[in-house]
C-alpha positions in Angstrom: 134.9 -1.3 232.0 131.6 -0.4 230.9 130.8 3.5 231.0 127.7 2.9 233.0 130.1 0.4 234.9 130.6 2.2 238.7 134.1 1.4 240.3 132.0 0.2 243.7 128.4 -0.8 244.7 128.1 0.2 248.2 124.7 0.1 250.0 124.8 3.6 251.3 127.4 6.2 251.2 128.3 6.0 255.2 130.1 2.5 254.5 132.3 4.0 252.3 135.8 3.3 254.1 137.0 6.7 253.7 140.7 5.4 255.3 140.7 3.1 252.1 140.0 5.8 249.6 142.6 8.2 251.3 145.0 5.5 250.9 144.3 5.0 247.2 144.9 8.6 246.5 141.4 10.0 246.3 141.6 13.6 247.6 138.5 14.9 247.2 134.8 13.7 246.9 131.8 15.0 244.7 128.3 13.5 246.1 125.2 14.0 244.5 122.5 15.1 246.9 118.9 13.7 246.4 118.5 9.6 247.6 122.4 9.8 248.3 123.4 12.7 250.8 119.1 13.3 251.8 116.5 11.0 251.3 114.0 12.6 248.4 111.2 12.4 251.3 113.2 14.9 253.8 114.8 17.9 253.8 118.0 17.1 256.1 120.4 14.5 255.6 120.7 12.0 258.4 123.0 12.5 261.0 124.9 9.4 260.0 125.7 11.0 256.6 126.9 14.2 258.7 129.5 12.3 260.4 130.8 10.5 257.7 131.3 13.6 256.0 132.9 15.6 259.0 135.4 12.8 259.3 136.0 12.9 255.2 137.1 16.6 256.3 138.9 15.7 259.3 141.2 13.5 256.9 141.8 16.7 254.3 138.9 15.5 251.8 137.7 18.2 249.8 133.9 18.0 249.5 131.7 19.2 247.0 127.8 18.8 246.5 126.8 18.2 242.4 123.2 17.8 241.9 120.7 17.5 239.1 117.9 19.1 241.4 117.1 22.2 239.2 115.7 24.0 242.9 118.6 26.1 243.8 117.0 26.6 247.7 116.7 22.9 248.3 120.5 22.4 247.4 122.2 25.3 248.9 120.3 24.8 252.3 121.7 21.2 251.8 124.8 22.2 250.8 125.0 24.8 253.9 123.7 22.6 256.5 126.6 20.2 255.8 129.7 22.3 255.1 129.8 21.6 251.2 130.1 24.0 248.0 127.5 22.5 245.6 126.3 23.0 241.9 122.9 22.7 241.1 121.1 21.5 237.6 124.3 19.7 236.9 122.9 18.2 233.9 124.4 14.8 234.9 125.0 12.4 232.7 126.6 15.6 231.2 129.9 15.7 232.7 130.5 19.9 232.9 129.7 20.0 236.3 132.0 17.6 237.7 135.0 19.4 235.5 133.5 23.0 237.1 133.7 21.2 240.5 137.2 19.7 240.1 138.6 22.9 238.8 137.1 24.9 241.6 138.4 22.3 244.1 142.1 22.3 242.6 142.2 18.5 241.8 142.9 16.2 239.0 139.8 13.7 238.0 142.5 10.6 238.8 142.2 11.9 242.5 138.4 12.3 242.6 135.5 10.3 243.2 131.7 10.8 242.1 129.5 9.3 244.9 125.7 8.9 243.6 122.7 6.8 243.7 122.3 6.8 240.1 123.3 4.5 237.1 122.4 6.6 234.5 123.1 10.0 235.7 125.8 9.9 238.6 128.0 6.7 237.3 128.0 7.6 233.2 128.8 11.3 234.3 132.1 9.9 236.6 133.1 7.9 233.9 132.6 10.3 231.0 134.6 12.8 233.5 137.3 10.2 234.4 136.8 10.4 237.8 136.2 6.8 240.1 132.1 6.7 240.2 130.4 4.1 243.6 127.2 4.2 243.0 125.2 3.3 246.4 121.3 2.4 247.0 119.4 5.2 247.2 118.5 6.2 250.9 114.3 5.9 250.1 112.1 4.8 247.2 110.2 7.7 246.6 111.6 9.2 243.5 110.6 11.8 240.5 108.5 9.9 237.7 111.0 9.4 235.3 113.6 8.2 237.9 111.2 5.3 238.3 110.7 4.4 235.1 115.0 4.7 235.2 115.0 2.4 238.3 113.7 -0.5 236.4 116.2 -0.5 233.9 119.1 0.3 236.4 117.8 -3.3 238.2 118.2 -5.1 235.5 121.7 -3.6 235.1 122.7 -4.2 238.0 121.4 -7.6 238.6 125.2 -9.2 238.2 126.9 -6.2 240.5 127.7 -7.4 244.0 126.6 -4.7 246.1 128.9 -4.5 249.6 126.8 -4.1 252.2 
């Protein structure tokens, strides 16, 4: 497997069988924030994402928000507003974030996920951390500058990925 290979290619992170993933041993979940968890052109996450994440906890998931976005306000209120620790400026593809949140979360990278909407960012930094990385379509198209320019090349990567919609 490829590092900038993701386990899954899901179209957003609410069809995510969380049954399945609790049944392959996956006990906790990281999520990045921006385009996965809240669109980039809002400030709440839909309610839809809520849900899915109250019944992640309801089946003994521990949750925890890693996020490139360098504006600590933005993520805690995100983080807050749906139940989740979170680390800000992760860095990502850097993987010292994810190890920070496994280690505060008690759990060994074979029984963690990386849920994200980016190729080269959220998927290299799961795989560099050996932790399972499903990358899903981000939630809008508006994005940072350079995350556009990233966009092209992560269609062209992606081109030969199923994505399960």
């Amino acid at each position: 497997m490829s590092i900038l290979s993701p386990k899954r290619y899901v179209s957003r992170v609410e069809r995510i069988d969380l049954d399945a993933l609790w049944a392959a041993g996956k006990r906790a979940i990281m999520l990045d924030r921006d385009n996965t968890l809240v669109p980039r052109d809002r400030a709440c996450a839909p309610d839809s994402v809520a849900a899915w994440l109250d019944h992640a906890r309801e089946l003994g998931f521990k949750l925890y928000m890693v996020s490139n976005n360098w504006h600590r306000d933005q993520v805690e209120r995100s983080a807050a507003e749906l139940g989740l620790d979170s680390i800000c400026f992760a860095c990502k593809p850097l993987p010292f974030a994810l190890t920070r949140a496994l280690a505060r979360m008690g759990v060994a990278c074979e029984a963690a996920v990386l849920i994200g909407d980016q190729l080269y960012t959220d998927v290299w930094s799961a795989n560099l951390a050996g932790v399972d990385s499903i990358l899903v379509k981000p939630q809008t198209h508006v994005d940072l500058w350079y995350t556009r320019i990233f966009r092209i090349f992560e269609r062209r990567a992606l081109r030969r990925v199923p994505c399960e919609e």
